[in-house]
VOVO-513534 format. One record per residue (C-alpha): y, x, z; residue in one letter. Coordinates in Angstrom, 3 decimals, decimal comma, padded with zeros to 6 digits. Each point is the difference from the previous one (the first is absolute). Layout:
! VOVO-513534
Y	X	Z	A
...
This chain:
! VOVO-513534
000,000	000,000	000,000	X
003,556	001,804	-001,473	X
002,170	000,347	003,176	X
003,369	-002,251	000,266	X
002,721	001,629	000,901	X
001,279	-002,789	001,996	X
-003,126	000,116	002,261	X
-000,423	002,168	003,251	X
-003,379	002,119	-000,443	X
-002,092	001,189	003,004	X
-001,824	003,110	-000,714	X
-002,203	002,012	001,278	X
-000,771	003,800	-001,110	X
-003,325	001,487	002,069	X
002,317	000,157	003,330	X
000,714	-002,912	002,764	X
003,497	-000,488	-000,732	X
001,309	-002,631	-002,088	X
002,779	-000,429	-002,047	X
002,463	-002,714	-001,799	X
001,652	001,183	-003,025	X
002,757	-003,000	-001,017	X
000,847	-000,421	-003,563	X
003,549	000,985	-000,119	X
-001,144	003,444	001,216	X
-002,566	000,833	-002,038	X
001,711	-001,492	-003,072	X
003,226	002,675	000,778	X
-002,404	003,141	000,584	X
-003,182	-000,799	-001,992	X
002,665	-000,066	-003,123	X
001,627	003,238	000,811	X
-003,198	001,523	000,388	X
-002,384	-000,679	-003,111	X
001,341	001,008	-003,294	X
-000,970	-001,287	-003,415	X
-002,172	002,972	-000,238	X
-002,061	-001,354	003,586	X
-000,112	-003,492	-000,709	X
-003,357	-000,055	-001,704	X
-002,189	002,113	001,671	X
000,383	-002,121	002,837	X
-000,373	-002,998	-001,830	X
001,233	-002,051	003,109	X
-002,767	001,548	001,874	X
-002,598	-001,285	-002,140	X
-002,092	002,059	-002,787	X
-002,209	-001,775	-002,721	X
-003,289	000,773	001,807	X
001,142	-001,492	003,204	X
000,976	-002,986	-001,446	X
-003,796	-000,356	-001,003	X
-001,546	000,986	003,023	X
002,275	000,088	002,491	X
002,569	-002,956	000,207	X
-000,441	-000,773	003,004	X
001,969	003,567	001,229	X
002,103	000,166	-002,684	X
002,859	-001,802	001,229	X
-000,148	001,497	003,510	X
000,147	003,632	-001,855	X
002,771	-001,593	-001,927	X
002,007	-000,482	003,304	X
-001,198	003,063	001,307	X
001,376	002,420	-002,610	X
003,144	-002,012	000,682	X
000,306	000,345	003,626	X
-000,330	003,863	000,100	X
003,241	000,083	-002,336	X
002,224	-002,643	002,022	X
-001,138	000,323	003,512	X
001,038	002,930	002,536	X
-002,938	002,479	000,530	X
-000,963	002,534	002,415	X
001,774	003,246	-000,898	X
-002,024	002,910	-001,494	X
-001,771	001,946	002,816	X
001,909	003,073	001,567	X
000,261	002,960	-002,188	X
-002,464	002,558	000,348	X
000,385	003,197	-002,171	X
-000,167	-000,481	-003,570	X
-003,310	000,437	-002,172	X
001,584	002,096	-003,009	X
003,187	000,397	-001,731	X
002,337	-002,879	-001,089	X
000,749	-000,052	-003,472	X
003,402	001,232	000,186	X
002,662	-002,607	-001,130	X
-002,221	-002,954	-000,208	X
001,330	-001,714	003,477	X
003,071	-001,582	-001,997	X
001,793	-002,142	002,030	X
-002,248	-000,258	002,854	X
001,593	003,701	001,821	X
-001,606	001,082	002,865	X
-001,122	-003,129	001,357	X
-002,081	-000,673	-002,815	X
-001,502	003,223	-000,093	X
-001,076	000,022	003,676	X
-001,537	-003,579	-000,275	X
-002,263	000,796	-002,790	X
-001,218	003,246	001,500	X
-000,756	-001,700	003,277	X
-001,885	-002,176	-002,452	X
-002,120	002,348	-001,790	X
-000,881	001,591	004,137	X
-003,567	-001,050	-000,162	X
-000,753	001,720	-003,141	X
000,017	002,893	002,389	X
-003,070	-001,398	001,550	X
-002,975	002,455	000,586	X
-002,551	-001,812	-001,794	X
001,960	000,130	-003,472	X
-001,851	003,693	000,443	X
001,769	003,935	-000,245	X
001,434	-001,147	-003,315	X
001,724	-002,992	000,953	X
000,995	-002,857	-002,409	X
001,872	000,436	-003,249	X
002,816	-002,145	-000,185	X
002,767	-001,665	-001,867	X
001,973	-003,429	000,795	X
002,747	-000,855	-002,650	X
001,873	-003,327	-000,133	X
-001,588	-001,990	-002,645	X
002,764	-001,649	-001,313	X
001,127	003,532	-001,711	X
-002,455	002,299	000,623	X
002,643	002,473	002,097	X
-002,745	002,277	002,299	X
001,101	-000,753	003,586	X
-002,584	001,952	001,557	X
-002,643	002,656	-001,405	X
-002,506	002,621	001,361	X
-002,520	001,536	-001,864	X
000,885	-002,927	-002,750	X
-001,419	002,530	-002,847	X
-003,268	000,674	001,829	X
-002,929	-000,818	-001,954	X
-002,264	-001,944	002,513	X
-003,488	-001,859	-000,393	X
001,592	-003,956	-000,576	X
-002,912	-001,822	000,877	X
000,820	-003,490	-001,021	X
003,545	000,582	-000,068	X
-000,589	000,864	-003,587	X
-000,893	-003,897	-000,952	X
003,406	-000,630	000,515	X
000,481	002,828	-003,120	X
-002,784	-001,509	-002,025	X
002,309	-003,651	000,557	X
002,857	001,391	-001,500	X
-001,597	001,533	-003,004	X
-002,215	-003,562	-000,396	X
002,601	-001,926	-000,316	X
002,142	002,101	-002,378	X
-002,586	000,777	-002,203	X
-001,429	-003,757	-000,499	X
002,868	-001,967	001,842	X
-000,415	-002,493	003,118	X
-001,077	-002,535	-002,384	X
-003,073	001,632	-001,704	X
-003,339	-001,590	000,661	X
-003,703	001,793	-000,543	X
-002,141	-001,949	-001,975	X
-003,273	-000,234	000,312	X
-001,515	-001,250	-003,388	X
-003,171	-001,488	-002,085	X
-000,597	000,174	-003,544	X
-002,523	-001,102	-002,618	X
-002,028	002,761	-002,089	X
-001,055	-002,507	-003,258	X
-002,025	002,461	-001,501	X
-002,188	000,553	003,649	X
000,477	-003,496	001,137	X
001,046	001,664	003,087	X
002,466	-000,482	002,399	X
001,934	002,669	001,679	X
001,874	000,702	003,694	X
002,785	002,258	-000,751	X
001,117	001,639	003,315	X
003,921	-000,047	000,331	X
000,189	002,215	002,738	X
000,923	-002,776	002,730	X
-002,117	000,293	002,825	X
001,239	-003,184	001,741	X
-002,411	-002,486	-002,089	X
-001,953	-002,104	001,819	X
-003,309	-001,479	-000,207	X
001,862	-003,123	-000,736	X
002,186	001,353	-002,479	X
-002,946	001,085	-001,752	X
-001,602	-003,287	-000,223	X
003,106	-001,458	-001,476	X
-000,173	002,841	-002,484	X
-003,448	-001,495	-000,784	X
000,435	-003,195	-000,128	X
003,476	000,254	-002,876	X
-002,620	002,788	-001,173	X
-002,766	-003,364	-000,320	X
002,695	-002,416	-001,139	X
000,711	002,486	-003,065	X
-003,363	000,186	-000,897	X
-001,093	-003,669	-000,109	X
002,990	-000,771	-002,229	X
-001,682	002,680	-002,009	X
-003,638	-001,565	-000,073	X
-000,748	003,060	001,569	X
-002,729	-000,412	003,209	X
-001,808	003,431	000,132	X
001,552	003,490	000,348	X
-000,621	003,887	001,610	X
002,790	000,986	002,368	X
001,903	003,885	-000,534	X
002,447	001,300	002,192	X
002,259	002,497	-000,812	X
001,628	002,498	002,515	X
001,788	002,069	-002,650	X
003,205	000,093	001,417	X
-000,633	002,036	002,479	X
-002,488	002,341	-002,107	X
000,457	003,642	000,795	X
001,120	-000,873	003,538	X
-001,799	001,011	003,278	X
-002,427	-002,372	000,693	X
000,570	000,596	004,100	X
002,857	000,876	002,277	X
-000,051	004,054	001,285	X
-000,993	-001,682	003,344	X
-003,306	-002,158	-001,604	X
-000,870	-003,080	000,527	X
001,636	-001,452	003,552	X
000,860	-003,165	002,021	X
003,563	000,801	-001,465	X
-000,835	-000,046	-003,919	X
-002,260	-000,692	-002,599	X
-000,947	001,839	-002,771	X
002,423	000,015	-002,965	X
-000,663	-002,472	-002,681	X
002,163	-002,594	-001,737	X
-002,685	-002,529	000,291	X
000,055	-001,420	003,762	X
-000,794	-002,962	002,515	X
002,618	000,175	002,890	X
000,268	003,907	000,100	X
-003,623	000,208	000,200	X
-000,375	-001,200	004,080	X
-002,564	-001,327	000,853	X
001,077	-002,655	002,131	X
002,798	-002,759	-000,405	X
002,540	002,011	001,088	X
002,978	001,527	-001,951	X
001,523	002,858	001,678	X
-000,419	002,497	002,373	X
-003,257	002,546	000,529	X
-003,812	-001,789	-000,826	X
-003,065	000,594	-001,708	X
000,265	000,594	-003,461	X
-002,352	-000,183	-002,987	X
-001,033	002,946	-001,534	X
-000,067	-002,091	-003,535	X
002,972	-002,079	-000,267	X
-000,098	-000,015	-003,798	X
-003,483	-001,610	000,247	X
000,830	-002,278	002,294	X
002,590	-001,277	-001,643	X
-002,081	-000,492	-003,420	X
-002,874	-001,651	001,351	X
002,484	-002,414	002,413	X
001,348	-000,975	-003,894	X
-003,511	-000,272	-001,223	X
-001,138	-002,221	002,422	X
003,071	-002,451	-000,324	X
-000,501	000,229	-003,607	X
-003,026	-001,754	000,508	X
001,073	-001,931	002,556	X
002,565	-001,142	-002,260	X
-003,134	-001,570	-002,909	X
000,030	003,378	-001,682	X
-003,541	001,658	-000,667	X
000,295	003,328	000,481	X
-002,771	002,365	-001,283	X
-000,922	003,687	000,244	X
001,807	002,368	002,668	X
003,664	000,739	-000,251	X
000,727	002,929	-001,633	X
003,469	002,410	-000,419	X
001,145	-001,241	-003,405	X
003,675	000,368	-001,058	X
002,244	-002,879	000,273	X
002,980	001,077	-001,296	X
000,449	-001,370	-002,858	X
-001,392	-003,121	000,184	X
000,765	-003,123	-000,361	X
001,481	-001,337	003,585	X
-001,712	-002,998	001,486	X
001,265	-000,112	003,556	X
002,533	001,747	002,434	X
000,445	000,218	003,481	X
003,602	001,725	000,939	X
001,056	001,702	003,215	X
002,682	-000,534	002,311	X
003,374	001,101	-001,411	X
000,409	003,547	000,736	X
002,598	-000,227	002,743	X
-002,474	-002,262	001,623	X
-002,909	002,660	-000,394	X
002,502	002,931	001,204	X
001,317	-001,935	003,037	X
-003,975	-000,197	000,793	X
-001,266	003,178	-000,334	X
003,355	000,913	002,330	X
-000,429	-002,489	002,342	X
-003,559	000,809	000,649	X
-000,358	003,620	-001,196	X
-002,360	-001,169	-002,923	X
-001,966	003,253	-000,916	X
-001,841	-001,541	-002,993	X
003,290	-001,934	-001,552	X
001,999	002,943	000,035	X
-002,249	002,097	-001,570	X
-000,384	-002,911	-002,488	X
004,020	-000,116	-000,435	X
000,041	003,736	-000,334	X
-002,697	-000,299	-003,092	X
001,901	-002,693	-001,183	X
003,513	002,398	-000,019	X
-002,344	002,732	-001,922	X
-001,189	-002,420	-002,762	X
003,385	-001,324	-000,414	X
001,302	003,544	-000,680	X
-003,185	001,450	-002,101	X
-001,260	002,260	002,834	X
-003,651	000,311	000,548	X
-001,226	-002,056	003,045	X
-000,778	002,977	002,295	X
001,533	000,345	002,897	X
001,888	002,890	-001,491	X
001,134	-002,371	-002,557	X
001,229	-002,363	002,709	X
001,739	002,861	001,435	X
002,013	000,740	-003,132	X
000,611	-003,344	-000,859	X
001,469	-000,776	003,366	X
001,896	003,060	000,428	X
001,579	-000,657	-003,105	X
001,157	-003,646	000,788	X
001,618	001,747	002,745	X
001,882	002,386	-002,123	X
001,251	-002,965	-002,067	X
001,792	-001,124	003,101	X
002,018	003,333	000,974	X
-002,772	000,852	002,600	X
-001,060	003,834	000,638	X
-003,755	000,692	-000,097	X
000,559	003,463	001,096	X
-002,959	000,802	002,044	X
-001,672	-003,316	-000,172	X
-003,922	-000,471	-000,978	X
-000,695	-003,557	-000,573	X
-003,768	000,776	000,794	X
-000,536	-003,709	-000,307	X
001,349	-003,752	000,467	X
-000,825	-001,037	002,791	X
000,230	003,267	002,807	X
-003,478	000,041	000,630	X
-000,243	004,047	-001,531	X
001,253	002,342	002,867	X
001,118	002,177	-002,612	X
002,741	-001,836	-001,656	X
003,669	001,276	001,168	X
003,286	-002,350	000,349	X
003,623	000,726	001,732	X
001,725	-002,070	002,338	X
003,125	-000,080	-002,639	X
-002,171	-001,402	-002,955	X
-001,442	-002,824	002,245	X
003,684	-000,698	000,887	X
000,843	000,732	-003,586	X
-002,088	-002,943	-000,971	X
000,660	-002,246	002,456	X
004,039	000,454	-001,135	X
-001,115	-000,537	-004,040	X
-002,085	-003,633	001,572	X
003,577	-000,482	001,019	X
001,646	000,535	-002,371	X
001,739	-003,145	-001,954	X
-000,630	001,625	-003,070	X
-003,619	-000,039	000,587	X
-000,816	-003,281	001,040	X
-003,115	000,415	-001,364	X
-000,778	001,857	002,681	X
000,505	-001,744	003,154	X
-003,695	-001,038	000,524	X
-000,228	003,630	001,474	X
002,239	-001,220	002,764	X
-000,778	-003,384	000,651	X
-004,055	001,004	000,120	X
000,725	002,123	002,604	X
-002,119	-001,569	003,457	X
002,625	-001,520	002,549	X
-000,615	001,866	003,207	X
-001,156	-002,069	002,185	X
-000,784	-002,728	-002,355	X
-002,173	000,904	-003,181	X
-002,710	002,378	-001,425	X
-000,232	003,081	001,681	X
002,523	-000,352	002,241	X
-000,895	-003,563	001,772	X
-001,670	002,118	002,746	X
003,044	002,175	000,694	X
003,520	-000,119	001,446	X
-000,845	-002,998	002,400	X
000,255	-000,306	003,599	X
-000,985	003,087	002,079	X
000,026	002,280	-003,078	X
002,044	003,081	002,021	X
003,663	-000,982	-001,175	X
-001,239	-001,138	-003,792	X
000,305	-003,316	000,687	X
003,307	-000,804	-000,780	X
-000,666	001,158	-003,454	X
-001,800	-003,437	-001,083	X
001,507	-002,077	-002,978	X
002,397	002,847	-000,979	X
-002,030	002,833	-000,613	X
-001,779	-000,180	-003,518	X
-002,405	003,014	-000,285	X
-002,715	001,494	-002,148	X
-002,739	001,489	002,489	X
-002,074	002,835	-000,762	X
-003,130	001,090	002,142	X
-002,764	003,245	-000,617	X
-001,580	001,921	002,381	X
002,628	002,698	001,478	X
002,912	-002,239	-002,322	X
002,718	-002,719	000,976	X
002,397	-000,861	-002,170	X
002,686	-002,869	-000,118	X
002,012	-001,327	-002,738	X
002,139	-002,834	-000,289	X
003,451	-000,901	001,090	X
001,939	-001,695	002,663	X
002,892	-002,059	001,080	X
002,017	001,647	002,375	X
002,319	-002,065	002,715	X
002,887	000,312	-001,807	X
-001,252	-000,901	-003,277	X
-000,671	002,489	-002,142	X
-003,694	000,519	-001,500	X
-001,051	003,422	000,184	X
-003,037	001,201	-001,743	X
-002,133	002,122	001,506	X
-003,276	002,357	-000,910	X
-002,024	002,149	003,397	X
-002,472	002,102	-001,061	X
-002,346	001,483	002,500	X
-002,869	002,161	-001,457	X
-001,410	001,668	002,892	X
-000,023	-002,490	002,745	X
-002,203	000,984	003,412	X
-000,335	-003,999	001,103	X
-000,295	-003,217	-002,630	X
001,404	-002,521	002,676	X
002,592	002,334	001,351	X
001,490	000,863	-003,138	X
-000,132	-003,545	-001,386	X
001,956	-001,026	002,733	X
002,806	002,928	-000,210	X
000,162	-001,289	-003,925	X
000,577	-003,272	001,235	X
002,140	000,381	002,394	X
002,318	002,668	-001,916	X
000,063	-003,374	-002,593	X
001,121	-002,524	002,653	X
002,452	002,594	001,824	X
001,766	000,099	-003,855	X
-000,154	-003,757	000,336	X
001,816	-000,268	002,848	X
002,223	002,826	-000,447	X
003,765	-000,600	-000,525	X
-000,135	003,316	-002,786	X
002,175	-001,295	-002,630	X
């Protein structure tokens, strides 16, 4: 439910206290605050996904967002000594005051558990991209799933928000054969695949046609890696453009489970049988057959590709992004390796003004230890997302999980959470997690309104909970920091 700006709003952000924002006030300040350039990210606190699966929180994030911009926070915690160098001019009008509140901000980045090396940082205001704060910002460190939020950007200006994956049938006359073309979309369903069989069924009655063989065709991912560097794991499938539901093996559609070792398979006898659940005989075994160019009898289409980028973000979808990085390689005729992927991305980001010295897009979703990012190309990206002349972009923003709210960080920044809490509804952050790695991407509203982007980078961290929680808390301390 939109908020009214004549209406009183209670909220409540992970902590006891509650608070009434009236309209006149938030009207004055929330219009100051967010620029043409910030008013679709937000999207009045709702993103595309959400609306789907989520409306029943979208209106309270709405308010929520709101709230931190109009209402009088906590100031930022004392100031400790500072973490690096500031980036010498880049206070503007702020002066010393400013300067002191965001390094009392950044304090808990100095926590132990980030490990000897600390994090690499770099917090610039997103609204211009001026660097407010930056140590070790050129530091090559392992991204985890930081990256997806790279892989996003290049997605959605390679193909635009409004491509879909298609996963097709055609008709081979001369076989009398049917044929599952894999689109690289590994969000079909079981269902989806029955309706694919029964237009499929439709096409061939009007065509007096009642007996067929079945072909699939995986060649648009030929000369790809068949498996992740890590194998086969509760956190993705093997690589094939012919899927059921990311290849899980229960009902579920994100986060870690069993996966099958044969999702192409699956997926091909899943059509067969609805083929012939559909009045279609079916004889012989399906076979690989090419499907090309055929003539098409049925399509299923994805989710719009904001829609598929704001889920792979929102949950950290290890199979989709490595789909959406294939998919940037096809589009720009690299081969569909994950060096490919690498290039293809990397270049999308040159396209947009970024620097890709010392980066190694290893792969698309972070899962490879051995890919390399820096803090100032995450909040290089996050800056282009914001850009008004990229509107294309803004999925990479607005998939970002809520903290406190949705994806991966609904179990973070609530009550009890060591001085994160306050952080919930106005922190927007891309998580990353490997053994020894904690990274945090994303961007926050601070109390007096402007939204900072933000990238943390720890690559050599001693404790996981520890230095999640120093991440988290550096993010909510910029949230409630009166920096600008």
């Amino acid at each position: 439910m939109p908020v009214r700006w004549s209406q009183a709003v209670r909220v409540v952000l992970g902590a006891p206290t509650r608070r009434l924002v009236t309209a006149a006030a938030a009207a004055g300040l929330a219009t100051a605050a967010l620029t043409v350039a910030l008013s679709g990210p937000w999207d009045s606190g709702q993103r595309t996904a959400e609306r789907h699966a989520a409306a029943g929180i979208a209106a309270e994030r709405e308010v929520a967002d709101l709230e931190k911009i109009v209402a009088g926070l906590p100031s930022a915690p004392p100031v400790l000594d500072p973490l690096g160098e500031r980036v010498a001019g880049s206070v503007g009008s702020a002066g010393s005051a400013g300067t002191a509140g965001l390094v009392g901000a950044l304090a808990p980045l100095g926590d132990a558990a980030l490990g000897s090396g600390g994090a690499a940082v770099s917090v610039v205001d997103i609204a211009d991209g001026t660097v407010l704060y930056a140590s070790g910002e050129d530091a090559a460190r392992t991204p985890a799933s930081t990256v997806k939020l790279v892989t996003s950007v290049a997605a959605l200006r390679a193909l635009g928000p409004d491509h879909r994956l298609s996963t097709t049938v055609g008709w081979d006359e001369a076989a009398r054969r049917v044929v599952l073309v894999g689109g690289g979309d590994p969000t079909v369903l079981a269902a989806d695949y029955a309706a694919l069989a029964e237009e499929t069924a439709a096409e061939l009655t009007d065509r007096g046609i009642s007996e067929v063989s079945v072909g699939y065709d995986l060649s648009l991912w030929d000369g790809g890696e068949g498996l992740h560097p890590i194998g086969v794991n509760d956190n993705i499938a093997p690589l094939t453009p012919l899927q059921v539901n990311e290849g899980r093996l229960d009902d579920s559609t994100h986060g870690p489970t069993p996966r099958s070792t044969d999702p192409a398979a699956d997926a091909v006898r899943t059509f067969t049988d609805a083929l012939r659940a559909a009045g279609v005989t079916v004889t012989g075994e399906p076979e690989r057959a090419g499907g090309q160019d055929t003539e098409r009898l049925a399509r299923h289409r994805s989710a719009p590709m904001s829609v598929l980028v704001e889920r792979m973000l929102t949950y950290s979808d290890n199979d989709l992004a490595e789909a959406l990085g294939r998919a940037v390689a096809v589009k720009a005729g690299q081969p569909v390796t994950f060096a490919g992927v690498g290039r293809a991305i990397g270049d999308e980001l040159t396209g947009l003004g970024l620097s890709v010295d010392g980066v190694r897009i290893a792969d698309a979703s972070g899962l490879d230890r051995s890919g390399q990012l820096t803090a100032r190309l995450l909040t290089g990206v996050l800056t282009a997302a914001a850009d008004p002349a990229h509107p294309e972009l803004r999925p990479a923003l607005t998939g970002m999980p809520v903290a406190g709210f949705t994806g991966t960080l609904t179990g973070r920044y609530g009550a009890g959470t060591d001085g994160a809490a306050d952080g919930a509804g106005v922190v927007r952050a891309k998580t990353g997690t490997l053994t020894g790695v904690n990274t945090l991407a994303g961007t926050a509203v601070t109390a007096d309104g402007r939204v900072l982007a933000f990238a943390f980078l720890a690559a050599d961290t001693t404790d996981a909970n520890a230095a999640q929680t120093a991440l988290d808390r550096a993010a909510t301390a910029l949230a409630t920091c009166s920096c600008g």
